[in-house]
N, C-alpha and C positions, 0 to 999 in steps of 0.2 A: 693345769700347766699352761702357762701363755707364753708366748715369745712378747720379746721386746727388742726395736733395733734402732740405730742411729748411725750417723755416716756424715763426712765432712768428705772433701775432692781429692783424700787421699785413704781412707778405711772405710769401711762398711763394718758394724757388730753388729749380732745380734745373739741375743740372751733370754735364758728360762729364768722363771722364780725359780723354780723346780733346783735347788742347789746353786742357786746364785751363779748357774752354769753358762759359758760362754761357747755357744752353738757353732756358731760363724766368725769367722776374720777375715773378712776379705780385701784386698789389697792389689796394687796392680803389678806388673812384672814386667821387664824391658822394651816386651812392646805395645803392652798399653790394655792387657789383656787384666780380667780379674784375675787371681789366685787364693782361693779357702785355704789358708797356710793353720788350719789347728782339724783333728779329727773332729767327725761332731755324729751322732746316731743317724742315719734318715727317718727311721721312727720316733717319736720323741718319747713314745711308752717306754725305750727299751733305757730313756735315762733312770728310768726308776729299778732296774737292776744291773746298773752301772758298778760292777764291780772292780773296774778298772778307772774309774775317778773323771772320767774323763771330762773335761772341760770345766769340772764343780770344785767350787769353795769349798776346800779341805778344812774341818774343826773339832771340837775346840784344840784338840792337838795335833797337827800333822806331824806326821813321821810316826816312831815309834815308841814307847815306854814299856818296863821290862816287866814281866807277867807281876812282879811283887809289890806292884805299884809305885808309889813317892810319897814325901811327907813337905806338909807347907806347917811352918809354922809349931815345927814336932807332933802335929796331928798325922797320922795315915790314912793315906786314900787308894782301897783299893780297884783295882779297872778291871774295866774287861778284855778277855783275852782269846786269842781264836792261835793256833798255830805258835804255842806260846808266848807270843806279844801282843799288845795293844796298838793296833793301828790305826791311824789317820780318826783318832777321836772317838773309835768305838764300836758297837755293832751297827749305831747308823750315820751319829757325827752328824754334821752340817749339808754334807754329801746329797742327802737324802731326805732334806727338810725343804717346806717351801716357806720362801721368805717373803718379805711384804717390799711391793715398790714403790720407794719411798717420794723420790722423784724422775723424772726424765723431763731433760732439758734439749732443747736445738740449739739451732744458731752456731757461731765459729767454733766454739768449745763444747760441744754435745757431749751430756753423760747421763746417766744411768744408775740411782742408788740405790741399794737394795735393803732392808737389815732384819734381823734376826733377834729374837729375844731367847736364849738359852736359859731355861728353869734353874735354879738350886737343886744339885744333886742329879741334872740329867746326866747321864753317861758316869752317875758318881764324880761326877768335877764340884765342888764349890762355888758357889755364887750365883745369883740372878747376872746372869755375861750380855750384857746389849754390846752385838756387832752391828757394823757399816759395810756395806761394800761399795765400792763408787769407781764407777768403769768407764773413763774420761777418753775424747779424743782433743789431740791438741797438733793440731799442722797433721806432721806424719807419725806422731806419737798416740800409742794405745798406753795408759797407765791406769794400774790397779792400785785403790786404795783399802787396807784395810782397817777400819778402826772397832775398839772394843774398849767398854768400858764396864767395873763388876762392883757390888754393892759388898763383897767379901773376898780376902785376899784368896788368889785362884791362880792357875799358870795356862796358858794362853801361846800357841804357835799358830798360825792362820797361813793360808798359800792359795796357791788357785793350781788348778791339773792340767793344764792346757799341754796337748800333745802337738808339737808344730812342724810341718813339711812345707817347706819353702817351695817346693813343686808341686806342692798339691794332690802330690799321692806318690805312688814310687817308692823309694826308698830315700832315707837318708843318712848314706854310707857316701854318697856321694859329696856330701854338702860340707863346707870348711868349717871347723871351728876352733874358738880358743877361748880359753877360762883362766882369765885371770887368778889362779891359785897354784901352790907349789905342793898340797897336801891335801888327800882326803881322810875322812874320821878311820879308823879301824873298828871291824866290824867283830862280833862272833858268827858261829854259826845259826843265827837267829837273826842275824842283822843288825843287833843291838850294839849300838859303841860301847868299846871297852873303855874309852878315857882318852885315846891314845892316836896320833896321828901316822900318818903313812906317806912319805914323801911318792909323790905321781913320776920321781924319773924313772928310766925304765923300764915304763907300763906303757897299757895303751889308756891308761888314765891321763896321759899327759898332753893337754893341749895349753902349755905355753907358749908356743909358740904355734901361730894359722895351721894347720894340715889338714887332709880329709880324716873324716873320721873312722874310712874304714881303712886308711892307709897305715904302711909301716910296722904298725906292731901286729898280731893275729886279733884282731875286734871280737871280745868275747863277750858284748855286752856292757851295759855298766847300770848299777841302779846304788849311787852313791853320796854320799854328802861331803859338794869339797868347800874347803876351810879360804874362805876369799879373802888373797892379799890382797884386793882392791873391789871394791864394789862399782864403782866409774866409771866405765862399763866393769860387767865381772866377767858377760861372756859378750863374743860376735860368732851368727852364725851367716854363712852364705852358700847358698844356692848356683852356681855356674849356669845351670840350664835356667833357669828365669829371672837372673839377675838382684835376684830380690836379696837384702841383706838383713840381717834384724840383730840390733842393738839393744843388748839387755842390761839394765841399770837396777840398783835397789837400794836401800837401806837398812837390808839384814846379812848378817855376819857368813850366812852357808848357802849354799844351790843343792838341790838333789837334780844330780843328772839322771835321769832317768830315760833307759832305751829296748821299749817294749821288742823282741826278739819277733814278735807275729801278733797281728792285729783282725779281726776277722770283717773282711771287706765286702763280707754279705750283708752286714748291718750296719756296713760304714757311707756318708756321704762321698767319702774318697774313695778313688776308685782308678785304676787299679794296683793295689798293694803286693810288698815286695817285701822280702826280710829286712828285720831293722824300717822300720815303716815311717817314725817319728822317734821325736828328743821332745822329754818333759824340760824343762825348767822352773822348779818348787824352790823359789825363795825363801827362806823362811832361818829360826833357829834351829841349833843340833835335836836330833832326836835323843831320846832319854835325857832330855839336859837335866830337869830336878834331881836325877842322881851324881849330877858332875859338877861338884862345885865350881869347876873351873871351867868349865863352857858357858857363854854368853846368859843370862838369865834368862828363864819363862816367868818368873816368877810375876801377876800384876796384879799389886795395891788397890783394895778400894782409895777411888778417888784418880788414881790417876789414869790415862789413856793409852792406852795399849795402841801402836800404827807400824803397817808394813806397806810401804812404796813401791814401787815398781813400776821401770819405765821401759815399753817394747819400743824401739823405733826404728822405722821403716825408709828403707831406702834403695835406690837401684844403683849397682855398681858395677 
């Protein structure tokens, strides 16, 4: 497992092969101070039973798919299942593989590429899957690329797990945010979408408009996929206590908010943790989409390229 790091005069990364994982993000705060704004292990052994994703390249599918598998092509593929769904790609997925680096660049626009060759039939997916990962900094911007390309038609969701505290530990119940969307997927009791959506008024799913996150409604959590009316930014989150704001942009259809309830800060670099600790942000398409005809496609073509954008960016306000 090696690290890898790069830094322009507004971010500091640094990254494992080890899951194409993003260790550090460090960035500065109103008064000039660093801040590690993503959880990250202090032991780097303990990425490899990372059951909580933390910081790694989620694949070949993030999210979820329903114990009975999908069909491409009216062929059936069945998956593996733990808790009867398929999660984030399997019993080890991308998570848990070490990938080759490809390049690492300096200078103004420092990046970081990593990729992955996924066999035919690993995890029962379809296709020899060559992915990219390319982990750019550009001024005050951190963007994640991810490309994939498959020698047989396969389906394809890719994300990154980054957990972020804008204070660097703490909690964040404190911190602003808004998501650009009016609806999240409906779930069953498995978590699997039914099809169907769920207008966020009402709830404390709803940040249309800035609010804290633990204001106003009873915060019970949320581990969800909402349906973005806007990806331009889709979210902004901020920080009061260190000024720091981060501006999320992408070019996929959903976010998984995700808000770990308790983080264990014995094995964490941040320190010290509080209920509601961090907020994922999983770009990516709907979970179960092969069974929804009418959710955004997984579905990717030999021949053609499979890419998911995303842009953090950093700023003090």
């Amino acid at each position: 497992m090696k690290k890898y790091s790069i830094e322009n005069k507004y971010i500091k990364l640094i990254t494992l092969d080890y899951g194409a994982t993003v260790h550090q993000l460090i960035t500065k705060d109103k008064n000039g101070d660093d801040v590690n704004v993503v959880m990250g292990f202090e032991n780097l052994e303990d990425y490899r039973n990372n059951s909580g994703y933390i910081g790694a390249s989620v694949g070949r599918f993030a999210g979820r798919i329903r114990k009975e598998g999908y069909h491409i092509n009216n062929n059936h593929y069945d998956v593996y299942t733990e808790n009867n769904v398929h999660l984030h790609g399997g019993k080890e997925g991308f998570s848990f593989k070490k990938w080759t680096l490809e390049s690492i660049e300096n200078g103004e626009e420092p990046s970081i590429k990593f990729s992955y060759l996924s066999p035919d039939k690993e995890e029962g997916y379809p296709g020899n899957l060559k992915v990219l990962v390319t982990y750019k900094l550009v001024e005050n911007q951190f963007i994640i690329i991810y490309e994939a390309t498959t020698d047989q038609d396969t389906i394809v969701n890719l994300t990154n797990h980054n957990y972020y505290n804008l204070n660097g530990n703490g909690t964040i119940l404190n911190h602003e945010l808004q998501i650009n969307a009016e609806h999240i997927l409906s779930k069953d009791a498995d978590a699997i979408p039914t099809g169907d959506f769920t207008s966020v008024e009402n709830s404390h799913f709803d940040f249309r408009t800035t609010r804290e996150i633990g204001s106003t409604f009873e915060f019970k959590g949320i581990d969800d996929t909402y349906v973005l009316k806007e990806n331009n930014p889709l979210a902004i989150l901020h920080s009061k206590q260190t000024g720091i704001e981060m501006e999320v942009a992408s070019n996929q259809p959903g976010v998984v908010i995700y808000t770990p309830e308790k983080m264990n800060e014995d094995i964490l670099l941040n320190k010290p943790l509080e209920t509601y600790p961090s907020i994922c942000f999983e770009t990516e398409k709907f979970s179960d989409a092969p069974n929804h005809p009418h959710f955004p496609s997984t579905h990717l073509k030999k021949g053609d390229v499979y890419k998911n954008e995303t842009t953090f960016t950093f700023r003090i306000k």
